[in-house]
Backbone and ligand atoms as CSV (ligand in chain L), in Angstrom:
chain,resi,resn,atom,element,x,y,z
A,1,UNK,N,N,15.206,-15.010,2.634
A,1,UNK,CA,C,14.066,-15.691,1.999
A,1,UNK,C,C,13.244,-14.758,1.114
A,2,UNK,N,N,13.255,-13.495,1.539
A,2,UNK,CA,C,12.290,-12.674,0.647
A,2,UNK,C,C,12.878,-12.502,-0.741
A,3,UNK,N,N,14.712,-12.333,-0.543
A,3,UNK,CA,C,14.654,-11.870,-2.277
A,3,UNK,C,C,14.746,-13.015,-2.350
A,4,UNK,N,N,15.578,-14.240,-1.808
A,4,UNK,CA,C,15.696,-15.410,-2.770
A,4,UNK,C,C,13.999,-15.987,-3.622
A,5,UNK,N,N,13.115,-15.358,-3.457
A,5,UNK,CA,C,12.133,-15.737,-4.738
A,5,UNK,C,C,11.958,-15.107,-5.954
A,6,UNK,N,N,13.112,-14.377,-6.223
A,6,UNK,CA,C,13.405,-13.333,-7.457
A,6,UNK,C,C,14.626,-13.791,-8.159
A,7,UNK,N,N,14.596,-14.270,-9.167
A,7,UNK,CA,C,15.633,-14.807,-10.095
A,7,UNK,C,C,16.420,-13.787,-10.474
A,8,UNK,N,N,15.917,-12.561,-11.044
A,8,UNK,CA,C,16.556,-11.177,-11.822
A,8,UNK,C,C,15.662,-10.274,-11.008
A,9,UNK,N,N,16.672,-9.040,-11.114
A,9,UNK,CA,C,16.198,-7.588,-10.567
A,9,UNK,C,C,13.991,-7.210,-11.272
A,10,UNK,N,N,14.283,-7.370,-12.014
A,10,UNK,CA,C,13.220,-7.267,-13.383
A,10,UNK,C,C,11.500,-8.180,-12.544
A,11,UNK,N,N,12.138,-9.386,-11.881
A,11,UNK,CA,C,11.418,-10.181,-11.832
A,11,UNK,C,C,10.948,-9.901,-10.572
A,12,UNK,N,N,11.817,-8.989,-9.522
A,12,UNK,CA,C,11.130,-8.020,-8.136
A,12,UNK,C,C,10.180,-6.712,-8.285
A,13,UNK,N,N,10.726,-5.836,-9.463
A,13,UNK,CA,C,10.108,-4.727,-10.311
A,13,UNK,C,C,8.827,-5.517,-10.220
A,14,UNK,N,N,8.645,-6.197,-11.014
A,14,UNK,CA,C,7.456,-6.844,-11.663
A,14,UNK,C,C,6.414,-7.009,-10.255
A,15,UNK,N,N,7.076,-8.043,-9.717
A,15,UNK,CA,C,6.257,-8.665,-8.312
A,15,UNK,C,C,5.785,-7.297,-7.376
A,16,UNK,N,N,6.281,-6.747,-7.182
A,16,UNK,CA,C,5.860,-5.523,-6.879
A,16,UNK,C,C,5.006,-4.416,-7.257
A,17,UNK,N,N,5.204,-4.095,-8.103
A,17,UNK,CA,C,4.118,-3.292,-8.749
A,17,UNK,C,C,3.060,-4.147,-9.013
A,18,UNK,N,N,2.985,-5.279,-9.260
A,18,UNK,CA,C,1.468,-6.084,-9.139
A,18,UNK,C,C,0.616,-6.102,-7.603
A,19,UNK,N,N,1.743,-5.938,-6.973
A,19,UNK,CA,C,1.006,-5.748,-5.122
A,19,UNK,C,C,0.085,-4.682,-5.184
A,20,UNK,N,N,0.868,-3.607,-5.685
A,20,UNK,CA,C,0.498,-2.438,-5.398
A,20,UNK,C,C,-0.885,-2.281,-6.083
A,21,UNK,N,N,-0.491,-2.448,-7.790
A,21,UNK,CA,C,-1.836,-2.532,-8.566
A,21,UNK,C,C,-2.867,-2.838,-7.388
A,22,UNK,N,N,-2.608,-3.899,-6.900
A,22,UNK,CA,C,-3.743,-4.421,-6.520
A,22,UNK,C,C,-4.251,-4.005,-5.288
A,23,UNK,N,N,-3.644,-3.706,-4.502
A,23,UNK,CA,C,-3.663,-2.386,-3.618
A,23,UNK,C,C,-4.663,-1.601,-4.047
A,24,UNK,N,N,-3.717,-0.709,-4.878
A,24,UNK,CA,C,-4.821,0.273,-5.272
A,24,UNK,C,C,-5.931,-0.048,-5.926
A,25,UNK,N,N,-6.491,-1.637,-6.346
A,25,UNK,CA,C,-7.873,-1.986,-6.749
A,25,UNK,C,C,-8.424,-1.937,-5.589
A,26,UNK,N,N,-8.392,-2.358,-4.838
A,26,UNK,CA,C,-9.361,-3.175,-3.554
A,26,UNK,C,C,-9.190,-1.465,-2.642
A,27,UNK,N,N,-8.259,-0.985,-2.596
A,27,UNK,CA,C,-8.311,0.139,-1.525
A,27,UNK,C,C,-9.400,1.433,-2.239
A,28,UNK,N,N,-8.957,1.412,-3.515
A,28,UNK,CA,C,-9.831,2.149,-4.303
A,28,UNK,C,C,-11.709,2.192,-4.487
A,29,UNK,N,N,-11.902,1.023,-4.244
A,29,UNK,CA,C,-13.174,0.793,-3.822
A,29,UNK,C,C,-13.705,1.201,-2.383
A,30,UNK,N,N,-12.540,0.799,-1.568
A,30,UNK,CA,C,-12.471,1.378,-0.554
A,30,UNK,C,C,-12.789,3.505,-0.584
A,31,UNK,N,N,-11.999,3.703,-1.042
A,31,UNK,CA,C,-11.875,5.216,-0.877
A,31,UNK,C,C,-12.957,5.561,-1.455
A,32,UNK,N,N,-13.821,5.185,-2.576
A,32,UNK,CA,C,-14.920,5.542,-3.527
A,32,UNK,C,C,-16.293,5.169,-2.055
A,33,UNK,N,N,-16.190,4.321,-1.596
A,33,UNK,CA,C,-17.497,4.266,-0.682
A,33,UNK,C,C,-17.043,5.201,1.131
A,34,UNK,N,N,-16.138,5.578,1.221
A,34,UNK,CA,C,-15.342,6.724,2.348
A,34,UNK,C,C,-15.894,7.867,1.516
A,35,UNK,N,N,-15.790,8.318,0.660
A,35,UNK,CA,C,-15.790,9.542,-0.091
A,35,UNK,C,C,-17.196,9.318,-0.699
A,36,UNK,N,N,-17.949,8.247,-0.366
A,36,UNK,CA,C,-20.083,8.941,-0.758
A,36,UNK,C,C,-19.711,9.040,-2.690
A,37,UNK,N,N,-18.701,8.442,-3.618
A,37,UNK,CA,C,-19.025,8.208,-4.379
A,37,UNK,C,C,-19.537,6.852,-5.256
A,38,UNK,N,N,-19.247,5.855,-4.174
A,38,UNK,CA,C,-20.463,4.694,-3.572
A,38,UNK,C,C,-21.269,4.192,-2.325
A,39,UNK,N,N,-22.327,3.356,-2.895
A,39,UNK,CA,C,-23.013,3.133,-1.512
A,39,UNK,C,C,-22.212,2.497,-0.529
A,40,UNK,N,N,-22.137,3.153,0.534
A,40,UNK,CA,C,-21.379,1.998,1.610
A,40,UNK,C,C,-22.039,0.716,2.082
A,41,UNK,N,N,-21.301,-0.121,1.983
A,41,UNK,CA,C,-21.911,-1.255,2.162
A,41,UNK,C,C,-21.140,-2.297,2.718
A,42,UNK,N,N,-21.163,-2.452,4.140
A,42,UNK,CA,C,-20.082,-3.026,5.011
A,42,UNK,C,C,-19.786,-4.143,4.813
A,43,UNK,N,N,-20.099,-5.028,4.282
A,43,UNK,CA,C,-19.997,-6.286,4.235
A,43,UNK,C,C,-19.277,-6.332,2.633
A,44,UNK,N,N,-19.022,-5.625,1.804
A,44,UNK,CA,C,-18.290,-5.407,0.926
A,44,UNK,C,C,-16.968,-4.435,0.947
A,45,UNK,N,N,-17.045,-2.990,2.072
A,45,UNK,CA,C,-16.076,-3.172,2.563
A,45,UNK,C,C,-15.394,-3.507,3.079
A,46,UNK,N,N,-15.412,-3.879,4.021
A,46,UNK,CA,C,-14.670,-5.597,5.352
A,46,UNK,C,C,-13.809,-6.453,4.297
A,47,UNK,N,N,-14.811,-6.931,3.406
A,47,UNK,CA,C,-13.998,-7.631,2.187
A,47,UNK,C,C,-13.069,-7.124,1.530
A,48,UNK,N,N,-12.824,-5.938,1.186
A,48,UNK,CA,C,-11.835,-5.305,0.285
A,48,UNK,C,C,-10.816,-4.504,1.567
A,49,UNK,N,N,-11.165,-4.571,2.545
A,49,UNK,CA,C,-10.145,-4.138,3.915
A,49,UNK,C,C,-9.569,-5.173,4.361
A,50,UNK,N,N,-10.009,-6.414,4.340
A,50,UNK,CA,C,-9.406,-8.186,4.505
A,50,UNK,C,C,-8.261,-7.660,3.484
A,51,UNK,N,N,-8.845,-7.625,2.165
A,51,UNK,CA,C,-7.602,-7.938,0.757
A,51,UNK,C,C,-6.497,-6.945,0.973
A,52,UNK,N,N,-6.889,-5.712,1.344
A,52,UNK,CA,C,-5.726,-4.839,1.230
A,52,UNK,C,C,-4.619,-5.271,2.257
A,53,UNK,N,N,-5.444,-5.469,3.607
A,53,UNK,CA,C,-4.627,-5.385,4.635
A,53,UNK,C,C,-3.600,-7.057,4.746
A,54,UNK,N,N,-4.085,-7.646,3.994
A,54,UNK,CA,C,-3.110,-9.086,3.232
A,54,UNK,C,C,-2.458,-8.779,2.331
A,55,UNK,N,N,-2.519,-7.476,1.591
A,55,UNK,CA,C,-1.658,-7.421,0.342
A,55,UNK,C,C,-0.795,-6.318,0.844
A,56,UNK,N,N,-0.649,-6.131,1.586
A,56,UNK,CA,C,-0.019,-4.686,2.298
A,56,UNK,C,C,1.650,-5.624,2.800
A,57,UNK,N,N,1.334,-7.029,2.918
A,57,UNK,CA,C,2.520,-7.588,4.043
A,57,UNK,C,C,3.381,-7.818,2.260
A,58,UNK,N,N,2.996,-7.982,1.277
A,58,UNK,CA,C,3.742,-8.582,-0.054
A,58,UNK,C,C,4.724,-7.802,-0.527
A,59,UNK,N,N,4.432,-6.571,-1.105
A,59,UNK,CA,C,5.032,-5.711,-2.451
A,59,UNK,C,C,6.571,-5.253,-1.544
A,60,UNK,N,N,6.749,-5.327,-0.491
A,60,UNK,CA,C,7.985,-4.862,0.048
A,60,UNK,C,C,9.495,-5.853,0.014
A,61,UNK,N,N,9.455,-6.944,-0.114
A,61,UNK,CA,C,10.191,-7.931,-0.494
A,61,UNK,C,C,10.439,-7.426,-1.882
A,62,UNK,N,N,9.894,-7.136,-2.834
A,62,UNK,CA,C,10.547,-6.635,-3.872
A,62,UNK,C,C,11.092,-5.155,-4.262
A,63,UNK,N,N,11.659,-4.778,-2.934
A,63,UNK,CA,C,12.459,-3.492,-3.058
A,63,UNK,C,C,13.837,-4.156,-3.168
A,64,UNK,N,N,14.489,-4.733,-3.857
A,64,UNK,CA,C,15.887,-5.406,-4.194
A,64,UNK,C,C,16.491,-4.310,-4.820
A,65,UNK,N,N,18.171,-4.254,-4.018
A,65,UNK,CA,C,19.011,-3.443,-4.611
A,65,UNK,C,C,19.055,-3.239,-5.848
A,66,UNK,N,N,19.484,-2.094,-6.362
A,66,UNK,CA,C,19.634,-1.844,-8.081
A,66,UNK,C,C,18.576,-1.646,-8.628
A,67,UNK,N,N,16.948,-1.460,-8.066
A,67,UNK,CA,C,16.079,-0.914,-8.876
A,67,UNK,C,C,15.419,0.322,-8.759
A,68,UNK,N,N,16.390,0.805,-8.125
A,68,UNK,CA,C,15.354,2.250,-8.277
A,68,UNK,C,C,16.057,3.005,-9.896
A,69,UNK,N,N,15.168,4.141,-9.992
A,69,UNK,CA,C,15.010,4.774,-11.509
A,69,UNK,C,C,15.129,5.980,-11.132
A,70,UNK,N,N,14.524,6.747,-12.751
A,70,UNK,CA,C,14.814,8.285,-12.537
A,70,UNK,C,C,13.274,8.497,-13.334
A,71,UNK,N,N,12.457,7.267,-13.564
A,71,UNK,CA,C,11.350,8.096,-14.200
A,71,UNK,C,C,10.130,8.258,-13.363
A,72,UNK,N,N,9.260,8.900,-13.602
A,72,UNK,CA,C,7.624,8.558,-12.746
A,72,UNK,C,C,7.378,7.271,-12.174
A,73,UNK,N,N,7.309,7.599,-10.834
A,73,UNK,CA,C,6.470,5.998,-10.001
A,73,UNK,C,C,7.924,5.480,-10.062
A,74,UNK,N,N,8.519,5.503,-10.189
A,74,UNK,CA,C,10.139,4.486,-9.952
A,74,UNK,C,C,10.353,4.985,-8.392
A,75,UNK,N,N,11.053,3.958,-7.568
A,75,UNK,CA,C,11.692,4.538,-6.358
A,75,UNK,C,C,12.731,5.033,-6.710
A,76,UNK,N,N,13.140,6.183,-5.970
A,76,UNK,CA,C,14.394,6.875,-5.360
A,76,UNK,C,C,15.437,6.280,-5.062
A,77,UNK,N,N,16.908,6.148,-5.412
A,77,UNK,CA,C,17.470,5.663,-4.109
A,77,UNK,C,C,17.406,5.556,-2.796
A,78,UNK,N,N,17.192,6.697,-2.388
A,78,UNK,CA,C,16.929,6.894,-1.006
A,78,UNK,C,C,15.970,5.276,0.012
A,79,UNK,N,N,15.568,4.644,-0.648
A,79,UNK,CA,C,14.828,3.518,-0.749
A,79,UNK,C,C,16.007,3.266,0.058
A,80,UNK,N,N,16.846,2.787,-0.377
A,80,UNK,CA,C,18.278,2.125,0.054
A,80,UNK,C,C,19.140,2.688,0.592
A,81,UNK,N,N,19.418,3.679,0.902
A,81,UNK,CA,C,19.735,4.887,1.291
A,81,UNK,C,C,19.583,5.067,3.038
A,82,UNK,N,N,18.773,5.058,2.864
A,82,UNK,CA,C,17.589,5.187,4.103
A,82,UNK,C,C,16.487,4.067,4.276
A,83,UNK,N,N,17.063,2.682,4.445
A,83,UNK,CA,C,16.446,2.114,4.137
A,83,UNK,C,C,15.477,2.193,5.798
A,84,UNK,N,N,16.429,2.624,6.734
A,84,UNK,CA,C,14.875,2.108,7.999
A,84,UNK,C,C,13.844,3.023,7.799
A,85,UNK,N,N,14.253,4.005,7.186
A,85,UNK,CA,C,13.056,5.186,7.301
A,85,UNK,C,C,12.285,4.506,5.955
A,86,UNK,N,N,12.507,4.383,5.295
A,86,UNK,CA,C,11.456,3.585,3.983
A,86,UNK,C,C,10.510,2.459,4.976
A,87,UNK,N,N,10.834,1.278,5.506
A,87,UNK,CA,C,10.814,0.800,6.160
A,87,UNK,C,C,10.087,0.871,7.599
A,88,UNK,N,N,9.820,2.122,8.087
A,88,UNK,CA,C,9.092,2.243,8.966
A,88,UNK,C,C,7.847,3.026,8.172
A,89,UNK,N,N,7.920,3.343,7.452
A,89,UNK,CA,C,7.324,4.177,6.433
A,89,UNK,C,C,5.998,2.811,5.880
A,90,UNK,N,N,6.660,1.907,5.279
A,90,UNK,CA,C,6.178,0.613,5.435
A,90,UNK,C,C,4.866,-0.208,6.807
A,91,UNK,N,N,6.028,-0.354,7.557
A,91,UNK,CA,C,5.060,-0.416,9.043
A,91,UNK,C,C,4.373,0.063,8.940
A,92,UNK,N,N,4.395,1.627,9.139
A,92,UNK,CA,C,2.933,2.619,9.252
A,92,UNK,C,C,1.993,2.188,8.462
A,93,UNK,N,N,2.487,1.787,7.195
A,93,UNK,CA,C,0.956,1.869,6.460
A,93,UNK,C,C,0.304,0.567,6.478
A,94,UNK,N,N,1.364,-0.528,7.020
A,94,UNK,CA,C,0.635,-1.795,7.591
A,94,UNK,C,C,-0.348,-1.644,8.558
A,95,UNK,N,N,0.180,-1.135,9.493
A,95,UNK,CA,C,-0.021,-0.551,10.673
A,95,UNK,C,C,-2.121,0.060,10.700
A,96,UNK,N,N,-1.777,0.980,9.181
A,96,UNK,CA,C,-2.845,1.411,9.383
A,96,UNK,C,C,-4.133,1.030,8.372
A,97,UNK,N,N,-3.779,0.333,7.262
A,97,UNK,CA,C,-4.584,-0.538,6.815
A,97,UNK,C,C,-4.926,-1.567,7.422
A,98,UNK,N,N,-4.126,-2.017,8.493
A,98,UNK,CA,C,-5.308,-3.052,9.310
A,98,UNK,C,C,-5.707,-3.006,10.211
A,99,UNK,N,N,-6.373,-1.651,10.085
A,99,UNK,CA,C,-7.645,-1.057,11.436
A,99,UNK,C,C,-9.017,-1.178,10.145
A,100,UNK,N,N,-8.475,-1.188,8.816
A,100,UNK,CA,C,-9.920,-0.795,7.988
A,100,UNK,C,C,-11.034,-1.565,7.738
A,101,UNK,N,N,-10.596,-3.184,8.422
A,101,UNK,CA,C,-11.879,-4.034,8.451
A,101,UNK,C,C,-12.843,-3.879,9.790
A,102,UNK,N,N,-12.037,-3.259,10.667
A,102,UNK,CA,C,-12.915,-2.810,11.684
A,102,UNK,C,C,-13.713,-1.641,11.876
A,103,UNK,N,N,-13.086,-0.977,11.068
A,103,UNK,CA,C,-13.306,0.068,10.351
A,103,UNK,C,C,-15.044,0.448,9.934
A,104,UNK,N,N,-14.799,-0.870,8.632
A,104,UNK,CA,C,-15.612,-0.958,7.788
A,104,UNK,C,C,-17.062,-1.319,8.621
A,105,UNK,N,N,-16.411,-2.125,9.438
A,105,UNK,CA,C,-17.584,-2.956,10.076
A,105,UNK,C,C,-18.329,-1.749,10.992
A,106,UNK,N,N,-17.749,-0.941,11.401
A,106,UNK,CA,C,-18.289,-0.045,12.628
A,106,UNK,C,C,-19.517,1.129,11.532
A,107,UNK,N,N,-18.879,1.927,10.108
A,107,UNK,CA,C,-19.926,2.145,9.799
A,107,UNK,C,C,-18.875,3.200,8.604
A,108,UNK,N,N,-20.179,3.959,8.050
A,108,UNK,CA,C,-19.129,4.382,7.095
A,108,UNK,C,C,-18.099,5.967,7.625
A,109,UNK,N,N,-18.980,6.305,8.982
A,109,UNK,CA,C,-17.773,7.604,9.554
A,109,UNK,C,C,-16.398,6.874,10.123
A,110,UNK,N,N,-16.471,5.566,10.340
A,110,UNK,CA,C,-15.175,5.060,11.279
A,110,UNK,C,C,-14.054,4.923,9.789
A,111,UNK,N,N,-15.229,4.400,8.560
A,111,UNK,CA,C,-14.517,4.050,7.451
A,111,UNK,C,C,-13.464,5.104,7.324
A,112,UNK,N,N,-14.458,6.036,6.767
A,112,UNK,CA,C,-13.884,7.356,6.156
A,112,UNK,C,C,-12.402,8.072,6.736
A,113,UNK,N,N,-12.686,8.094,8.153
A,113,UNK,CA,C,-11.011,7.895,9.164
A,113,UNK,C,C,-10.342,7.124,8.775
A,114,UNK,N,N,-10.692,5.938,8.937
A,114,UNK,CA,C,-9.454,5.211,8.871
A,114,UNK,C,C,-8.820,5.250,7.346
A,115,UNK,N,N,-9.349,5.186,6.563
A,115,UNK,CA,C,-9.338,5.708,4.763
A,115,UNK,C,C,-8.612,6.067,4.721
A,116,UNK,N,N,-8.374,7.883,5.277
A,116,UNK,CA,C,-8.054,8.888,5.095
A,116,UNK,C,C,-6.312,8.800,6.213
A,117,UNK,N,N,-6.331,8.341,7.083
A,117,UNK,CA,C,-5.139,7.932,7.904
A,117,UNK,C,C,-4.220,7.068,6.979
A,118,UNK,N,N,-5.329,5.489,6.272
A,118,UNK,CA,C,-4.073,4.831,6.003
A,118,UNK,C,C,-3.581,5.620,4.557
A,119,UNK,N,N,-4.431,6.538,3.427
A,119,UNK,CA,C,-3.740,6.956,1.916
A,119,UNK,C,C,-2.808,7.996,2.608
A,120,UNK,N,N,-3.041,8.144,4.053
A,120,UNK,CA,C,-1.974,9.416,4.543
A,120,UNK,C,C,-0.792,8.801,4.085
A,121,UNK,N,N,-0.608,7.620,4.682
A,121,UNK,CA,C,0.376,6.460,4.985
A,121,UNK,C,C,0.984,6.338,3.654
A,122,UNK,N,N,0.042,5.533,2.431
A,122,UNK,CA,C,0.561,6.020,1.397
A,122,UNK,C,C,1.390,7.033,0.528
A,123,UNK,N,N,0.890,8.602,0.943
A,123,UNK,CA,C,1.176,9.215,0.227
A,123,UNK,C,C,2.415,9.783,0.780
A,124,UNK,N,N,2.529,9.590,2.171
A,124,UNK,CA,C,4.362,9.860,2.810
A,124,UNK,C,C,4.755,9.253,1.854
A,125,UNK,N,N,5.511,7.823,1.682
A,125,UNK,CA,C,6.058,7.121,1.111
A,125,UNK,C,C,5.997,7.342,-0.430
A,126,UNK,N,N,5.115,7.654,-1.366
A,126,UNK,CA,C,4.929,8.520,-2.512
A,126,UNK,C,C,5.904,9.912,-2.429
A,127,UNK,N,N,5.823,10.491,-1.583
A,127,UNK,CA,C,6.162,11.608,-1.126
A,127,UNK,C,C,7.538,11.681,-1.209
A,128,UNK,N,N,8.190,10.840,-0.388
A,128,UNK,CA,C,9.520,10.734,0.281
A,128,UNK,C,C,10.365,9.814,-0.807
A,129,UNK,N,N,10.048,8.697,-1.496
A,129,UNK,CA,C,10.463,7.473,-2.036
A,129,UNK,C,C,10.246,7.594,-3.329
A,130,UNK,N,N,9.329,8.061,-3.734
A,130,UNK,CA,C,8.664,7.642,-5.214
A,130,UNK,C,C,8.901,9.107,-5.835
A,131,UNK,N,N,9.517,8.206,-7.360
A,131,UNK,CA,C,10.025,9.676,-8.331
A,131,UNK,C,C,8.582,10.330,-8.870
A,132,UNK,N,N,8.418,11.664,-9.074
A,132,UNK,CA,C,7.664,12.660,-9.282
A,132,UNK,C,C,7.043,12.531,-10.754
L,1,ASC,C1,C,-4.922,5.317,-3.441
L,1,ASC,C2,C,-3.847,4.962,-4.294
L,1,ASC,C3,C,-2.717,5.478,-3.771
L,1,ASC,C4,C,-3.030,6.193,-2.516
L,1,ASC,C5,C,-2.584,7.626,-2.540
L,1,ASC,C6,C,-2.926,8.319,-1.251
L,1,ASC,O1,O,-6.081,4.990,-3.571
L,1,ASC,O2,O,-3.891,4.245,-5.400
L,1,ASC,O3,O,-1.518,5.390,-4.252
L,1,ASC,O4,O,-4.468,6.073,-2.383
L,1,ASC,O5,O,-3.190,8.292,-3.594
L,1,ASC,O6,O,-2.506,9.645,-1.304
């Protein structure tokens, strides 16, 4: 069911990197009020820790065979390769973006942890998966 909503390879590329975009909108606000370069303000983070941690379950359905690359931000083979370790790699960062509405709610030191745990999460998978 997940790829059958992708007509062409092109059309998973696509669906995907729009997750993420958006990811990194809503988490980014996130990290700017963790990091005191906005006011924290819980009831606006909670909200953008709701969005992430709903957009976190999407962009992985569009890892479909045949798209990884060789340029910047493209996945690796290894994606496919290794797919449980991508894949648990995944989990984790589900895993840990949805502690951040509770997070948010507790204050901005619980924020700032959990922040900093789930871009951990991120940046394995950057790390390991994603071309340089
Ligand atoms: C972000 C963002 C990412 C991660 C990563 C964490 O805010 O857009 O891709 O955090 O930078 O290391």
């Amino acid at each position: 069911p997940a790829a059958a909503q992708f007509q062409k390879p092109e059309d998973a590329v696509k669906y995907r990197k729009a997750g993420f975009t958006l990811m990194a909108a809503h988490f980014g606000r996130l990290g700017a009020m963790a990091q005191g370069r906005a006011p924290f303000d819980a009831a606006s983070a909670t909200a953008n820790a709701e969005i992430v941690a709903s957009l976190s379950k999407l962009p992985f359905a569009g890892f479909v065979e045949g798209t990884s690359g060789t340029e910047k931000g493209q996945p690796k083979p290894n994606v496919w390769s290794d797919r449980a370790k991508f894949d648990e790699g995944a989990r984790k960062m589900q895993e840990e973006v949805a502690k951040l509405a509770a997070a948010a709610k507790a204050g901005p030191d619980a924020l700032k942890a959990a922040f900093g745990a789930a871009a951990g999460t991120c940046k394995n998978c950057h790390d390991n998966f994603r071309v340089q």
